[in-house]
C-alpha positions in Angstrom: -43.5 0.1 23.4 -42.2 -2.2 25.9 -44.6 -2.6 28.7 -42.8 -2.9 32.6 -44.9 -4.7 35.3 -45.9 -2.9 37.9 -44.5 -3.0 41.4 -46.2 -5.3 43.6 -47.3 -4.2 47.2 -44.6 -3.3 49.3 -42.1 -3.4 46.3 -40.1 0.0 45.0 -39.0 0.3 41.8 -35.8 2.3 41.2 -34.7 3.4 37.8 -31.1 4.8 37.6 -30.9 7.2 34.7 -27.9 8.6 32.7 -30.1 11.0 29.9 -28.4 12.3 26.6 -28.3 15.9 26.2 -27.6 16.0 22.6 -29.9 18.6 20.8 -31.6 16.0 18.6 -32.2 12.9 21.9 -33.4 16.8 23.6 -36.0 17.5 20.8 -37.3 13.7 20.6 -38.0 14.0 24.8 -39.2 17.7 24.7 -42.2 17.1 22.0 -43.0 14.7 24.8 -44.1 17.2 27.0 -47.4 19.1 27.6 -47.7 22.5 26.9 -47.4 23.3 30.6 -44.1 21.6 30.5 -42.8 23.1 27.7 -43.9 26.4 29.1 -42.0 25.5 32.3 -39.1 24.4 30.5 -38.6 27.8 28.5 -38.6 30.1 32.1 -35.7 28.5 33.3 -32.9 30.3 32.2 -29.8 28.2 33.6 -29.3 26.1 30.1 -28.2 23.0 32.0 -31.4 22.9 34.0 -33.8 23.5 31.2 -31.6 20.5 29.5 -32.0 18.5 32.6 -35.9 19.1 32.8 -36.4 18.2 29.6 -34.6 14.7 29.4 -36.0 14.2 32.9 -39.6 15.2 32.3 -39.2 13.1 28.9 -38.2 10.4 30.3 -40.1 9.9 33.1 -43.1 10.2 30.7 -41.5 7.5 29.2 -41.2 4.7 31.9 -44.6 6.0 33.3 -46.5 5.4 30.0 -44.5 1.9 29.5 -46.4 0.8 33.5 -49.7 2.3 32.3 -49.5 0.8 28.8 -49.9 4.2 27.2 -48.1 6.6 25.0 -45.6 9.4 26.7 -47.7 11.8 25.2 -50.7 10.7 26.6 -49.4 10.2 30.3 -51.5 13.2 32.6 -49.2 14.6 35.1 -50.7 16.9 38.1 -48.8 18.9 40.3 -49.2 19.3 44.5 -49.0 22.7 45.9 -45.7 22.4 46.9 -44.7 20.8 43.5 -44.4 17.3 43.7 -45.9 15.7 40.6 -48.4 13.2 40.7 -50.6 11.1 38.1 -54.0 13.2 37.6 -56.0 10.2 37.3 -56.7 9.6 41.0 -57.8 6.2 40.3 -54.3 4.6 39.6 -52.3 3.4 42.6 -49.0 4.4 40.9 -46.8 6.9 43.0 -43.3 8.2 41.5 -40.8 10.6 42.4 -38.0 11.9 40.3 -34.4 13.4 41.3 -31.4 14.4 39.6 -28.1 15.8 39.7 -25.5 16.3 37.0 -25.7 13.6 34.5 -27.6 11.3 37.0 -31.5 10.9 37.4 -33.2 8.4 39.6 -36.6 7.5 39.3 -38.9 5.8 42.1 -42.1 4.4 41.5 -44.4 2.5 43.7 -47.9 1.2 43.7 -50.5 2.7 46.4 -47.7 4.6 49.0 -45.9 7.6 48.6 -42.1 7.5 47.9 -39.5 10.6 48.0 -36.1 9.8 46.5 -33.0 12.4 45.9 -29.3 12.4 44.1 -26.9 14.7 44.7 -22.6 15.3 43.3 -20.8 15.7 46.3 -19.7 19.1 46.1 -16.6 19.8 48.7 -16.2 23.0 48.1 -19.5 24.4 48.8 -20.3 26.4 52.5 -21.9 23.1 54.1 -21.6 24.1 57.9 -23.7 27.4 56.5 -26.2 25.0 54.6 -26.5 22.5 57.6 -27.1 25.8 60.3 -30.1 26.7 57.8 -31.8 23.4 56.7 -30.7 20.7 59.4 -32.1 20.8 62.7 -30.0 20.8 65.6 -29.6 17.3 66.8 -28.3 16.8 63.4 -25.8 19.5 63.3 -24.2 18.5 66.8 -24.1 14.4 65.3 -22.5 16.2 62.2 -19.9 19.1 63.8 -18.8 16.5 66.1 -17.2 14.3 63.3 -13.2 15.2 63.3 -12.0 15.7 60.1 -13.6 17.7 56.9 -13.3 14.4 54.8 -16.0 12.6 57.6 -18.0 16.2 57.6 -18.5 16.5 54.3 -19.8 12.6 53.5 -22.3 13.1 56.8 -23.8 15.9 55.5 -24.4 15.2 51.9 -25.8 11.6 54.0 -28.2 13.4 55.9 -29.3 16.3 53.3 -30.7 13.0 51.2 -32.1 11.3 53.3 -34.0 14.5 55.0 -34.8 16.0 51.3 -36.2 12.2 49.8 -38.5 12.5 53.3 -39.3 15.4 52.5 -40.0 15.0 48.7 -42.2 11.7 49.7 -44.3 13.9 52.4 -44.9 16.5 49.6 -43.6 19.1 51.2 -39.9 19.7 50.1 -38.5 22.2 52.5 -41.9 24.5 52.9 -41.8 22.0 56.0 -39.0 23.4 58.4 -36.0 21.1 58.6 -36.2 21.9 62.6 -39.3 19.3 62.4 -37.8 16.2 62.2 -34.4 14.5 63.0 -32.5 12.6 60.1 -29.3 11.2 61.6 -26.3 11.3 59.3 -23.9 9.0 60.7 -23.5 5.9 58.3 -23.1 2.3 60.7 -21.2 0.6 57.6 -24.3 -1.6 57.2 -27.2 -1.1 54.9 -29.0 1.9 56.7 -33.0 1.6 57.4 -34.3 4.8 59.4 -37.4 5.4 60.3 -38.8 9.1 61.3 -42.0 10.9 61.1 -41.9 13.4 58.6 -45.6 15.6 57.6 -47.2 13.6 60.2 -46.8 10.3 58.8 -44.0 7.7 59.2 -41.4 7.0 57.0 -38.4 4.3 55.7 -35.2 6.2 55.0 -32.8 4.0 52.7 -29.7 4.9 51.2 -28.9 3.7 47.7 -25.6 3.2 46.4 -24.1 5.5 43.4 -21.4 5.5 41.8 -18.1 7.2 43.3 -18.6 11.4 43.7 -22.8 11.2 44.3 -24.9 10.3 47.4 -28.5 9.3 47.3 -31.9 8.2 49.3 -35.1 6.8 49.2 -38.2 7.2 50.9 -41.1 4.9 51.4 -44.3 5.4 53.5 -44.4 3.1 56.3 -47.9 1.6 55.3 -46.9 -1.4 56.8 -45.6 -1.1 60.5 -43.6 -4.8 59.9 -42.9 -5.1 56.7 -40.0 -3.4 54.7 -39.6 -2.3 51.3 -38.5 -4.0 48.9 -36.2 -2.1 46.4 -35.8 -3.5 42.9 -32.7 -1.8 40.7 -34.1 -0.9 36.9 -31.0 0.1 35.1 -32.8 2.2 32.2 -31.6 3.6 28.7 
């Protein structure tokens, strides 16, 4: 087992994942699992997200037991009330979050500050001025409905559903906190875009990442330090 360093203060680490689903790569990752896991696993009866749980849960024990110098097997994962996992062992600094969509997983781990990250396929056809009325709040859908064209619409909102969901996922919270809370713009400068908001009462850095062409994705970092800026460092993982 390969060890990986891990990150220094201040530093992200972000591992961009594209998992196998073949049945025997699925069995290898799902006798990683705990029993709760594999409990989990078998109530979800979509077949591609019980797939996508597996190779996601397997691999993040994976990379988490390659920073602690552990097996997969032996990695203790503990859950927040709203869900967001979390190492049980509330001595170690480590902090990850975990995202996918289609094919795609991304992976965020930092050392002694929350992070929130999410991925999602940009889906035109979906109803996305009746998912923005319900989850965005309303300065963000007058900044999005007053973009002219679908094409503009469409990037904007996938934009600013990432960036408010990785905030969100960071806080711990996911969407049991009301997206009327907090304001997430989703206009894109051209540049790279830093945001900062308070989110859960606490402040947070809103990055987007770049994906390849037909996904959008964001990080989220705790704003420890008022000055200094995270530092994200690409892991391209197997």
């Amino acid at each position: 087992m390969n060890s990986i360093p891990r990150p220094l203060d201040n530093e992200v680490h972000l591992h961009s994942l594209t998992l196998s689903h073949t049945q025997t790569e699925l069995t290898r990752l799902g006798s990683l699992l705990s029993t709760d896991e594999t409990a989990r696993a078998a109530r979800l009866k979509s077949d591609s997200a019980r797939k996508s749980f597996i190779s996601g849960r397997g691999a993040l024990r994976e990379i988490l037991g390659r920073y602690l110098g552990i097996t997969p097997e032996n990695v203790q994962i503990a859950v927040g009330d709203h869900g967001k996992p979390f190492l049980a062992d509330r001595n170690c600094h480590l902090r990850f979050n975990l995202s996918h969509s289609g094919d795609m997983h991304l992976l965020a781990v930092a050392s002694g500050f929350e992070v929130g990250v999410d991925i999602e396929i940009i889906e035109p056809g979906k109803p996305l001025a009746d998912m923005a009325r319900i989850a965005f709040s309303r300065l963000e859908q007058e900044e999005l409905f007053s973009l002219p064209t679908p094409f503009l619409q469409t990037a904007a909102f996938y934009r600013c559903w990432v960036r408010k969901e990785a905030c969100l996922k960071g806080c711990g919270r996911g969407f049991s906190l009301s997206g009327n809370s907090f304001d997430i713009s989703p206009f894109n400068d051209g540049t790279t875009t830093l945001l900062n908001v308070c989110c859960g009462q606490s402040y947070w850095h809103i990055m987007d990442i770049g994906m390849p062409d037909g996904y959008c994705a964001a990080l989220a970092v705790e704003a420890r330090f008022s000055t200094l800026l995270p530092i994200v460092t690409r892991i391209t993982s197997p």
